[in-house]
Residue, then its C-alpha position, 0 to 999 in steps of 0.5 A: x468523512x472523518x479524520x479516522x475514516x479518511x486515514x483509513x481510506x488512504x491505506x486501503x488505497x495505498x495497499x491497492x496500488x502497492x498490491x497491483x504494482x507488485x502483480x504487475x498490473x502496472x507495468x514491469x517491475x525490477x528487484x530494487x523496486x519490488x523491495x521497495x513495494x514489499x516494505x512500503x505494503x508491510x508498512x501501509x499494512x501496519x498503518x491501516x491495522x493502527x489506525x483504526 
């Protein structure tokens, strides 16, 4: 796999987890958390969009 296809398959990833952690799907999530999770998936969102 190359270099790219692996950035690209980390973000993928990453926008799973921050997507289920933010549907509760992971436990019960608190407000300073939550906002925390909304600004790392608007990131990894961007990431994903510039990377490849």
């Amino acid at each position: 796999m190359s270099l790219e296809q692996n950035d690209r398959h980390h973000w993928i990833e990453e926008i799973a987890f921050l997507e289920a952690r933010l549907n509760g799907s992971q436990g019960d999530i608190d407000q300073e958390d939550r906002a925390a999770c909304e600004e790392a998936l608007k990131a990894a969102k961007i990431n994903l969009a510039t990377c490849c």
